[in-house]
VOFIMAR-875718 format. One record per residue (C-alpha): residue in one letter; x, y, z. Coordinates in steps of 0.25 Angstrom, whole numbers, plus 2048, in hexadecimal, padded with zeros to 3 digits. Layout:
N
AXYZ...
***
This chain:
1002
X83E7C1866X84A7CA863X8527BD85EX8467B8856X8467C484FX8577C584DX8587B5848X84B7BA83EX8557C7838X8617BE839X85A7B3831X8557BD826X8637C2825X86C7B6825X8637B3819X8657BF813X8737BD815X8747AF810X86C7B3803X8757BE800X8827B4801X87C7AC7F8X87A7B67EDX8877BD7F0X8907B07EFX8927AD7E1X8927BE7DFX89F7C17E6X8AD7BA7E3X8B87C07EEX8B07B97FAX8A87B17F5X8AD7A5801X8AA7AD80AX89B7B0806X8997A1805X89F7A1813X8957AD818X88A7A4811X88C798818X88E7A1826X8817A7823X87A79A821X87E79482DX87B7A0837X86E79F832X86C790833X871794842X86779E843X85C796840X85F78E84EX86279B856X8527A0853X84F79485DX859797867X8577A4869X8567A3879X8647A087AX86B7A987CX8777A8874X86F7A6869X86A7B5869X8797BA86BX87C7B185EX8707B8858X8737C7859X8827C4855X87B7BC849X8747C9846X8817D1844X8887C883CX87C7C6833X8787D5831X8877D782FX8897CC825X87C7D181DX8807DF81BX88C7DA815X8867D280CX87D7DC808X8877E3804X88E7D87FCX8807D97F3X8827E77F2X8907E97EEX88C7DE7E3X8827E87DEX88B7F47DFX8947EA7D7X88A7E87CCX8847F77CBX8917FC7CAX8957F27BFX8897F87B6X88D8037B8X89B8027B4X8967FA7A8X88D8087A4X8988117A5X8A380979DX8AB8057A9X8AD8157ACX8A58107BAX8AF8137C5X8B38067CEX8AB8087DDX8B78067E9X8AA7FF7F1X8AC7F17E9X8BD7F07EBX8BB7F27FBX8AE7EB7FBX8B47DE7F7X8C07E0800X8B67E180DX8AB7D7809X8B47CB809X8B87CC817X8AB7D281CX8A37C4819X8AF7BD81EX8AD7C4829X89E7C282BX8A17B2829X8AA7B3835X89F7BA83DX8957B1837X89F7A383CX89E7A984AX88F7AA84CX88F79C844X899798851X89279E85AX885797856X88A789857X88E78C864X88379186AX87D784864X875789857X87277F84CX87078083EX862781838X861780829X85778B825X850793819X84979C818X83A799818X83079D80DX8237A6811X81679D80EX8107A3803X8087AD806X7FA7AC7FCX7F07B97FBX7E37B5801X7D47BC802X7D97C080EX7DA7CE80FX7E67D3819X7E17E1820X7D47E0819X7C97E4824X7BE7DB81EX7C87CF825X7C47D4832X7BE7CA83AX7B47CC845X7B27DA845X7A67DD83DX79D7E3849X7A97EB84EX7AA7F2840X79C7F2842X79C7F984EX7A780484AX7A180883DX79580B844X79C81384EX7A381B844X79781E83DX78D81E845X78D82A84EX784833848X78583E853X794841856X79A84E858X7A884C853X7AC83F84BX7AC833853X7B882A859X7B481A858X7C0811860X7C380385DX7CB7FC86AX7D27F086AX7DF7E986FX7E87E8865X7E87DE85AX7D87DF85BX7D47E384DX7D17F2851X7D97F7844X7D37EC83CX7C57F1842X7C77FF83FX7CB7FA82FX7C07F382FX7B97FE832X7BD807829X7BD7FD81FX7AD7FC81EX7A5802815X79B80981FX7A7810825X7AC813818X79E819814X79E82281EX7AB829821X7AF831814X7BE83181AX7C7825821X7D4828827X7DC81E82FX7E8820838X7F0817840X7F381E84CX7FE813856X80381A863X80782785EX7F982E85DX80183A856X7F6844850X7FE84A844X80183C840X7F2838840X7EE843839X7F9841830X7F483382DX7E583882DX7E8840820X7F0834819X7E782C81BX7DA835816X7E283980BX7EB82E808X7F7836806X80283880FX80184481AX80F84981EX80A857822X81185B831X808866833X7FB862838X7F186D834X7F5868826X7F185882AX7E485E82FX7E0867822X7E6857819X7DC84F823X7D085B823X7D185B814X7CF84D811X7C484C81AX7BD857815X7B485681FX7AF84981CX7AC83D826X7B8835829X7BD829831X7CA82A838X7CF81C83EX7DA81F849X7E1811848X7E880B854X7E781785DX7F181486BX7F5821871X7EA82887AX7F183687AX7E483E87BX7EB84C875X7ED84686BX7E0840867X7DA84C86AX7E2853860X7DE84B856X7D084B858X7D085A857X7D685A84BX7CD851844X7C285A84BX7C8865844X7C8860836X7BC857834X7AF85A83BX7A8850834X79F84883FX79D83B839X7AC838838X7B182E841X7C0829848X7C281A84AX7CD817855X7D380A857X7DB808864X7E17FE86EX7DD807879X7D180E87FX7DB819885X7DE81F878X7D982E876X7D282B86BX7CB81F870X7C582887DX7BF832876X7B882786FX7AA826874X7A681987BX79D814870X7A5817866X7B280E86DX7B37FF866X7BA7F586EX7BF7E9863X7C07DC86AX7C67D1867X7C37C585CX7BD7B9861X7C57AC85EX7BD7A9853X7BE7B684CX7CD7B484FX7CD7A6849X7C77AC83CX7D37B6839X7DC7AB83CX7D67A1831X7D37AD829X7E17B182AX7E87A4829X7E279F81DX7DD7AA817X7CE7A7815X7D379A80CX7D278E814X7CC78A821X7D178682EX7D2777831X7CC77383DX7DA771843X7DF77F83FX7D2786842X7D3781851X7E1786852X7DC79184EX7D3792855X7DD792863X7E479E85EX7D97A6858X7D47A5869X7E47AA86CX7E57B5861X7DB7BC86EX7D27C3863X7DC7CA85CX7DB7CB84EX7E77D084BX7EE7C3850X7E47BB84BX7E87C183EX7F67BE840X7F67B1844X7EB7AD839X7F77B282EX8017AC837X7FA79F833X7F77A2824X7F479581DX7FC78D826X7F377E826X7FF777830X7F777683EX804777847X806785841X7F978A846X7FC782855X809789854X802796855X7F579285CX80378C869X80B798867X80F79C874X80E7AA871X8007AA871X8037A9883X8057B8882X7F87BC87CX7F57C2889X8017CB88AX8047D9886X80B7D5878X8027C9876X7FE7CE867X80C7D2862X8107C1869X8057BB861X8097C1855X8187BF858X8137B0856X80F7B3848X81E7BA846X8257AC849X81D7A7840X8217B0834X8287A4829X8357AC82AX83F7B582EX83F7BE821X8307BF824X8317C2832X83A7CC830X8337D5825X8267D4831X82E7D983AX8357E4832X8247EB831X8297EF83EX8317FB838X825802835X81C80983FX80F804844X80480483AX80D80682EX808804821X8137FB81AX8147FB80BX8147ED806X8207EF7FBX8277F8805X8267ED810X82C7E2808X8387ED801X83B7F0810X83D7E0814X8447DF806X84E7E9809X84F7E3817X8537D6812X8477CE818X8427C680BX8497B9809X8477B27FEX8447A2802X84D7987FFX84A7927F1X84079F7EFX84A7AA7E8X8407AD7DEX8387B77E7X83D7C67E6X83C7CC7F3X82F7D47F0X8287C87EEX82E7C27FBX82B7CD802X81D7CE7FDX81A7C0802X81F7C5810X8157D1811X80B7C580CX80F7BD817X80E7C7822X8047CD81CX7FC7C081EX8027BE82BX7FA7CA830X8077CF834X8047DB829X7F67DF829X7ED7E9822X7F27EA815X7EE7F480AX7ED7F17FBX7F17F97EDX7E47F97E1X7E97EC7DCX7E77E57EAX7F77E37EDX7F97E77FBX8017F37FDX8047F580DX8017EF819X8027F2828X8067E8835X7FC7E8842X8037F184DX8047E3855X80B7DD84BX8147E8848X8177E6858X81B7DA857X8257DD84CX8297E8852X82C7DF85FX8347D5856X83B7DF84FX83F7E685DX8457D9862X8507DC859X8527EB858X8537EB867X8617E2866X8667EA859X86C7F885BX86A7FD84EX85C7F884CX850804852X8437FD855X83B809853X82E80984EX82E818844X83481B836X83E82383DX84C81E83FX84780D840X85280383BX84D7F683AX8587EA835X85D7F2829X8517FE827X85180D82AX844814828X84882382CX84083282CX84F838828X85B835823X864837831X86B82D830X87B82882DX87981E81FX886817827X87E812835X87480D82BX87D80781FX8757F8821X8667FF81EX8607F8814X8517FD816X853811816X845816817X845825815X835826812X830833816X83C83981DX84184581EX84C845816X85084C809X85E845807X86483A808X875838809X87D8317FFX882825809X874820807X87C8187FEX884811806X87680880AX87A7FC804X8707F4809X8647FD807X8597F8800X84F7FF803X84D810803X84481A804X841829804X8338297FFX82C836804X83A83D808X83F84B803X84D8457FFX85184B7F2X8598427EDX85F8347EDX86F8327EFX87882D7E4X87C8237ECX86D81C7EDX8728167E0X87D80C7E9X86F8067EFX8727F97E8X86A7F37F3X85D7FB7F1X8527F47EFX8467FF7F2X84780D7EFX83A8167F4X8398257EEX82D8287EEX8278367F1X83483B7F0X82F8497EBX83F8507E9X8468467E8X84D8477DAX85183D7D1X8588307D3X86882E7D4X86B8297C5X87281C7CAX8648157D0X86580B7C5X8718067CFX8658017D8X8657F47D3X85D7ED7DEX8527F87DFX8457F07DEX83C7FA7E2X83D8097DFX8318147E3X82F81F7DEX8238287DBX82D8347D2X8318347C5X83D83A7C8X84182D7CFX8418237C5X85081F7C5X8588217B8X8598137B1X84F80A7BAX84F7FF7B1X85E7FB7B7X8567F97C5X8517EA7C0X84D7E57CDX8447F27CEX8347EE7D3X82D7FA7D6X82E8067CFX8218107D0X8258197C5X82F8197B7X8308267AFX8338247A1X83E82D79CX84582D78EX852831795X85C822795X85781B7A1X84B8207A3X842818796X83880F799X840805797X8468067A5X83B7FE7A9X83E7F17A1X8487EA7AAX83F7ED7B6X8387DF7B5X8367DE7C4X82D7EC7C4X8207E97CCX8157F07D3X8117FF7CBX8188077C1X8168147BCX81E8187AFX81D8267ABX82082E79EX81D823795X81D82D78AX82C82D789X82D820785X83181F778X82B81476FX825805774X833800775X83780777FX82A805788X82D7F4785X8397F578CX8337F9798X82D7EA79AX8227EE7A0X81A7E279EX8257D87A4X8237E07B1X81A7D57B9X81A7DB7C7X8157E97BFX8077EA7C5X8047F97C3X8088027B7X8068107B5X8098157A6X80B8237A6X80E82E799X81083C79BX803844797X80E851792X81884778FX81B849780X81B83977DX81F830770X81282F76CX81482076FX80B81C77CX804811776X810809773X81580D781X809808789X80A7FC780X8177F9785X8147FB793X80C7ED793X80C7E97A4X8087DB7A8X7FC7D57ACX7FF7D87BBX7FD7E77B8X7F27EB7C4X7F27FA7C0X7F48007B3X7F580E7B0X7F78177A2X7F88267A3X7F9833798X7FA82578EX7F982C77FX7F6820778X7E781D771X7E980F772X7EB80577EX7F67FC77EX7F37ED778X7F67E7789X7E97EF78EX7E17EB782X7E47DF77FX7DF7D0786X7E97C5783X7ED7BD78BX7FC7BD789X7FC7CD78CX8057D2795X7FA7DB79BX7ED7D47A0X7E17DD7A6X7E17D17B1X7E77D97BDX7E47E67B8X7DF7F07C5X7E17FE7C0X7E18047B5X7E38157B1X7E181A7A4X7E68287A6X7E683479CX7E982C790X7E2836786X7E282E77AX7DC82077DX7D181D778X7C981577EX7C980C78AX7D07FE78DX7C67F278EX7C77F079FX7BA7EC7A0X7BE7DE7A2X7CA7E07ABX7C87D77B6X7D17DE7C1X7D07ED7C0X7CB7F47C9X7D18037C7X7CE80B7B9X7D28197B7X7CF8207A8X7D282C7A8X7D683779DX7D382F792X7CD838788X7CF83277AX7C5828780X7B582C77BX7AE82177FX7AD815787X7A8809783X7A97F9781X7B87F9780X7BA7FF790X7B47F1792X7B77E6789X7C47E2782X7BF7E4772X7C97DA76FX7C67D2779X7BE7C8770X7B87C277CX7A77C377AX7A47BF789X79D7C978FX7A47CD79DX79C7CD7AAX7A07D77AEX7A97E47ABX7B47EC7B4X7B27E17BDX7BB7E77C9X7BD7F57C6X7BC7FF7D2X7BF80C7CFX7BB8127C0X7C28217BCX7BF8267AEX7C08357AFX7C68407A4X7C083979AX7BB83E78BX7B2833789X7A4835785X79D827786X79F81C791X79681078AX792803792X7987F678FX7927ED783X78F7E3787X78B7E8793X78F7E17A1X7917E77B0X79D7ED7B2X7A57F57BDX79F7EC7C7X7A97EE7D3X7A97FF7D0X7AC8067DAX7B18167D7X7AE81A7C9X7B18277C4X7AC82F7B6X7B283D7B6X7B58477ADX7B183F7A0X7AA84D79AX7A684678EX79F83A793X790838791X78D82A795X79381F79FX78E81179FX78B8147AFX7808097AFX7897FE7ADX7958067B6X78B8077C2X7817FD7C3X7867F37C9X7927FB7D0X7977FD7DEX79C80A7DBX79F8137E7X7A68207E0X7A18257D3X7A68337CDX7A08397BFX7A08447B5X7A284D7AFX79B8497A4X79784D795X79285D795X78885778DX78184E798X7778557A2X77A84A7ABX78283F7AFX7858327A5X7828257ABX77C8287B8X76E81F7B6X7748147BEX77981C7CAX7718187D1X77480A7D3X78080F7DAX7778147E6X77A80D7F2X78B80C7EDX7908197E8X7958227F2X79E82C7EAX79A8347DFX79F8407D8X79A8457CCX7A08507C2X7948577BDX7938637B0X78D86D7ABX7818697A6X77D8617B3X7718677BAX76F85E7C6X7768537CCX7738447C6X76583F7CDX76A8317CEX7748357D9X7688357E1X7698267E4X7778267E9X7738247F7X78181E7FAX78882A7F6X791831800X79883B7F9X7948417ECX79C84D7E5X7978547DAX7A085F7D3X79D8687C5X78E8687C5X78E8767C0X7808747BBX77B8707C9X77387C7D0X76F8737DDX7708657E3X76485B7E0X75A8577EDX75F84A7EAX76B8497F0X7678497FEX76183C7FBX7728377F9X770832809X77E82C80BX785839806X79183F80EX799847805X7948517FBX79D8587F2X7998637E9X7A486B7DFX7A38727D4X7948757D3X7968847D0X7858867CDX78087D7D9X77A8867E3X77187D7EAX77386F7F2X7668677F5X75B86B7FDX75E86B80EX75685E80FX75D858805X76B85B80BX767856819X76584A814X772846810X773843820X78183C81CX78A848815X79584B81EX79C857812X796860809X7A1865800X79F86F7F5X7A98777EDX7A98807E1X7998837E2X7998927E5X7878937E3X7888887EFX79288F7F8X78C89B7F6X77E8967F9X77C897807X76F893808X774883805X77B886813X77187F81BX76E874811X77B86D816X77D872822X77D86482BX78985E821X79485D82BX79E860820X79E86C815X7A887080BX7A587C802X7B087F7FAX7BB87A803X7B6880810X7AC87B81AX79E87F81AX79788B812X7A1899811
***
């Protein structure tokens, strides 16, 4: 396996090699013989290599490979080199040019073309030797190039979506009822799902979690992966980021506990215990007290998954509550296989499906390696590819102790080509259930050199290559349970812990022969090919000069030396999350630098002045104004830039960002009142930006502007891709023509459009027609209050000219926001037809001035599950619009509702909520008690009350001890209430009650 693995790193670097030679030929004059002899070395040793990957048993043959390496790796670094003094060449000659020829000659060139002649010379002597060597030993020459991926097509299939779980419904069954069935318990309950590995117990517990009736019950869901080291802190480190969503770097643990007891607030939750191996009962028992000690709610429930019944956390599960998963039957296996192979599109042929049927019996009930091999087969119609798996002799070690890790290895060999194979492997660099970011995946294979671009393909940049790798493994199943952005794009992934091992195994085949390579599994210290991910900077820049990968993320650093600069090959650094203050001078000499990561950089100060030297930064992250670089628009292979703060000093204008033409993914540009007429905003070119999909436009509300917004937004025209479209502190009363208009020929179409905020932008109006955009989902108004009234044109286009009446309006918005409002009139649409059908949150607050909502048209045909109102108009005695409330019965779970003055009682029509599960109410001044009613809201489990200075009473007893479901009472700022003790026992049987802060009455 070792070999197999060197001739695959051997392979991608010869080619790497090869493709530099060519590009470097007809670039240097003083040796350019001696390249075309390299080039013609290079070829040949590779045409040799492709017949020592079939003779790996011989033993000569694995000398002849190990001296290869050397040779290779040597002749690389040197070459890289080459490209880079070429760049130095070329930045250094701008420079001179800017500075009137005043620039001072660098002594690097004059030794540099001294040296670089005789060292390829000397690498083609080396390279004629293991030619030699190779004819000796009896190698022949292969001609060979390098393969193109089959293209990989998107599919209905959904990769880590739970509903493709295949024969498990009575299992999820089984533990939904066991998480929410025990009535009776003391403490919270421990539910255990055991399995052999590779079983689906994971996939099981998603799918559990996944499903509504879980969803309905447990107000709070945490999730934590938990591996070999069952390491308590850590847990609870991961309990609070996952309830919170932020990250939890807090050492001391009394802090985690307060984080974790506070975003509980004593409501039911769920915590899954993924994966669980070491049986350390200490341990476990110091967590459970700990969970003891800051939630006593007794409906709340732990879900652990496990290989082994020894586990601590598995024995103290009772016995009706422990789960065994077993494996699929062959048919069930058969099913993932077609399911994953062809994606759902196309049917077996009777031929195929009994091949299939052979090694759905041999994948042992394993969906895991069910799922593997279905992707290893993906739209292949060629029967002798499905034989050559079903006759694989790996198969004969399903019995054994590495049986899984085997099969899949099968899958491995079949991966189209080396590139690919090695950017598999390289996932093994991260720990085990790592959460990998897409675009940082592909920047890391980037910066190792992995994506080759296919003879007769230069086309493809190497995102693109890249992105149809992820694909492929992705639909491989050799990456698994994705998560996705708003718009749909996947964002991450992670690789099954048996997969990981296999990588792992083929990637310690060679670090176990290579001295300078650690096959270590953490952050700390690992060196894999040319990477360094490290906790400090301890380090000498000269044991490391070849890195070409320097992560710094969340170390514990706060500077960084000046040598950093003399990492010529580095293409990829970062020091996102440190405390380092600030960057080197010499980071400018990166020449190399492809990604640059400094975000959450919190002190660090502002960039070194020569950035713009960075001419092959493509990706650059920041979340800091300070750390836009002085004159950006020189970095013209630039990609990704978050954030660009306009600035009136040279170099800092807008129009910095016309000669970024490959800008993609979101931008934010700040300040947009400095700039200083429309022709100034043109030249920023934003509407030739066709990889820009989210744009966030963004004037300073104190900022002392040219009084020139509208012709600035109008120059900011993006394309029709745009997914996400944001305006902010706009001054304008008008909007631009592109968000108005509907012709054809527009740059701007309202196609794609997801999202869209309207932000504190005082003086508009009125609203844009987006009744009739097809894709949004997401609508955010907010602050608009030159805007009085809403009517036909929030929903049709006046100049439109179409007199078709729609079917329907706001076909696939989600989530509705209009809040800070000065408008007094919400009127319906004319002529009137259903709209907000697909509604799920929708949100009316603090419109003061608002007497009427069109709420019969909004709700009645709504799946609307969060609603929040008010306040409303001091005028009105009750709430606007709430007739049809009702209508919302058995799907509203969350309502909040803003009340004032003048309001005497809650709104009757509440009363039919019998879905409702949390209701808040807050600034019912005029409420002096509760109404009978609201015992009859069955399904009610949290019940928040703020604000409510005159209400003294809560419903009768009876009516409290109906709401059989309420799990927290919470009321805050209500001094009659807290005072009044004889409410005491109305609600003493809720297990959780909050006054003010604090639990129970004081």
């Amino acid at each position: 396996m070792a070999e197999t693995i060197l001739t695959i790193i051997l392979e991608v670097t010869l080619s790497k090699a090869i493709a530099i030679v060519e590009e470097q030929i007809n670039l240097q004059r003083g040796f350019k013989n001696e390249l075309n002899k390299l080039l013609q070395s290079l070829t040949m040793t590779r045409a040799f290599l492709k017949d020592a990957e079939t003779r790996q048993v011989d033993e000569p043959v694995q000398v002849w490979l190990k001296q290869l390496r050397q040779i290779a790796f040597e002749a690389a670094d040197v070459l890289d080199e080459l490209t880079y003094e070429d760049l130095r060449r070329k930045v250094e000659t701008q420079m001179r040019k800017k500075v009137c020829n005043f620039f001072p000659i660098s002594k690097n060139p004059i030794v540099f073309c001294f040296k670089m002649p005789q060292t390829v010379k000397d690498i083609n002597i080396s390279l004629k030797e293991i030619n030699n060597q190779a004819r000796e030993y009896g190698l022949q020459q292969r001609v060979q190039s390098l393969p193109s991926l089959p293209r990989w097509r998107p599919s209905s299939y959904s990769f880590g979506d739970s509903s493709q779980v295949v024969g498990r419904d009575a299992d999820i069954s089984k533990i939904i009822d066991l998480l929410i069935g025990s009535s009776t318990r003391q403490t919270f309950s421990i539910i255990s799902i055991v399995g052999m590995a590779g079983v689906g117990k994971s996939a099981l517990a998603k799918s559990v979690w996944d499903n509504e009736r879980t969803k309905s019950y447990f107000n709070k869901m945490m999730w934590v992966r938990i591996s070999e080291n069952f390491d308590v802190q850590k847990i609870l480190q991961e309990m609070a980021e996952s309830l919170t969503g932020e990250t939890c770097d807090m050492k001391n643990r009394e802090a985690v506990l307060d984080k974790i007891q506070r975003g509980l607030d004593g409501k039911t939750y769920l915590l899954v215990l993924d994966d669980v191996w070491d049986g350390d009962i200490r341990a476990w028992e110091d967590l459970r007290g700990s969970l003891l000690g800051i939630n006593q709610n007794k409906r709340s429930s732990i879900l652990v998954t496990s290989r082994s019944e020894n586990v601590a956390a598995v024995k103290d599960t009772p016995a009706e509550n422990w789960h065994r998963l077993m494996p699929l039957k062959d048919d069930e296996c058969l099913k993932i296989i077609e399911n994953r192979a062809f994606q759902n599109s196309l049917r077996l042929s009777p031929e195929l499906k009994a091949i299939g049927r052979d090694i759905a019996r041999k994948c042992g009930g394993v969906p895991l390696v069910a799922n593997v091999i279905g992707g290893t087969l993906s739209n292949k119609l060629d029967i002798h590819e499905w034989v050559s798996v079903r006759d694989s002799s790996l198969w004969d070690s399903l019995q054994k102790s590495e049986r899984f890790v085997r099969v899949l290895r099968l899958c491995f060999d079949r991966l189209p080509s080396p590139s690919l194979k090695q950017c598999f492997v390289y996932c093994s660099i991260f720990p085990k259930d790592f959460r990998m970011q897409k675009e940082q995946l592909i920047q890391l294979w980037m910066a190792e050199g992995f994506l080759q671009q296919a003879e007769g393909n230069f086309q493809l940049k190497f995102e693109d290559i890249g992105n149809e790798y992820f694909s492929y493994l992705l639909s491989s199943s050799l990456l698994q349970d994705v998560e996705k952005d708003l718009h749909g794009s996947i964002t991450s992934c992670k690789m099954h812990n048996l997969v990981r091992d296999l990588a792992q195994s083929i990637r310690n085949s060679e670090t176990s022969n290579t001295s300078h390579h650690h096959p270590q599994d953490a952050f700390d210290g690992v060196k894999l090919w040319h990477s360094l991910f490290s906790k400090s900077s301890f380090f000498h820049i000269e044991d490391f000069k070849g890195l070409r990968v320097l992560n710094f993320c969340n170390a514990e650093i706060s500077s960084l030396p000046e040598s950093i600069g003399r990492l010529k090959h580095l293409r990829y650094f970062d020091i996102s999350h440190t405390c380092i203050r600030r960057l080197p001078n010499s980071v400018t000499q990166l020449y190399h630098l492809q990604t640059l990561r400094l975000l959450w950089c919190e002190v660090l100060e502002e960039l070194p002045k020569n950035m713009k030297n960075l001419v092959n930064l493509r990706h650059l992250y920041i979340n800091s104004r300070r750390h836009v670089p002085d004159r950006i628009g020189c970095l013209t292979s630039l990609q990704t830039l978050p954030m660009f703060v306009v600035g009136t000093k040279k170099g800092h204008g807008i129009g910095e960002l016309g000669c970024l033409s490959e800008l993609g993914g979101g931008l934010k540009i700040l300040d947009l009142h400095k700039v200083r007429n429309k022709e100034e905003v043109r030249e920023a070119k934003i509407w030739e930006k066709e990889k820009l999909d989210k744009l966030e436009c963004m004037w300073d509300a104190q900022g002392e502007g040219c009084g020139n917004d509208e012709e600035v937004l109008e120059g900011l025209e993006p394309r029709s891709i745009l997914k996400s479209l944001t305006i902010e502190n706009y001054n304008g009363e008008y909007y631009p023509s592109w968000m108005v208009r509907k012709s054809v020929s527009a740059s701007f179409q309202s196609i794609y459009l997801v999202e869209l905020k309207l932000l504190d932008c005082k003086k508009l109006k009125n609203l844009p027609a987006l009744g009739l955009y097809p894709t949004l989902r997401f609508l955010e108004i907010r602050g608009l209050h030159d805007v009085k009234c809403i009517g036909n044109e929030f929903y049709y286009s006046g100049d439109s000219g179409d007199n078709s009446k729609p079917t329907t309006l706001f076909p696939d918005l989600e989530k509705f926001t209009l809040s800070d409002m000065k408008v007094k009139e919400w009127l319906d649409a004319e002529p009137k037809v259903p709209m907000f059908l697909s509604l799920k949150e929708l949100e009316i607050s603090f419109c003061d001035n608002l007497s009427s909502i069109p709420v019969t048209s909004t709700l009645q045909r709504s799946s609307l599950k969060t609603l929040k109102l008010g306040p409303f108009s001091e005028e009105l005695e009750e709430f606007p619009g709430l007739s049809s409330i009702h209508l919302l019965h058995s799907s509203l779970e969350e309502l909040t509702l803003y009340g004032w003055k003048k309001l005497i009682s809650l709104p009757n029509q509440l009363q039919h909520l019998t879905a409702l599960k949390r209701l808040q109410i807050q600034h019912f001044s005029g409420v002096k008690a509760l109404p009978e009613w609201l015992g009859d809201l069955s399904s009610l489990r949290v019940l928040n009350i703020e604000n409510c200075e005159n209400l003294g009473h809560l419903p009768s007893k009876e009516a409290m001890q109906r709401l059989s479901d309420l799990q927290l009472l919470s009321i805050d700022a209500c001094p009659l209430l807290r005072e009044n003790r004889a409410e005491q026992s109305k609600i003493s049987h809720i297990p959780n009650i909050n006054i003010d802060g604090m639990m129970g009455f004081h």
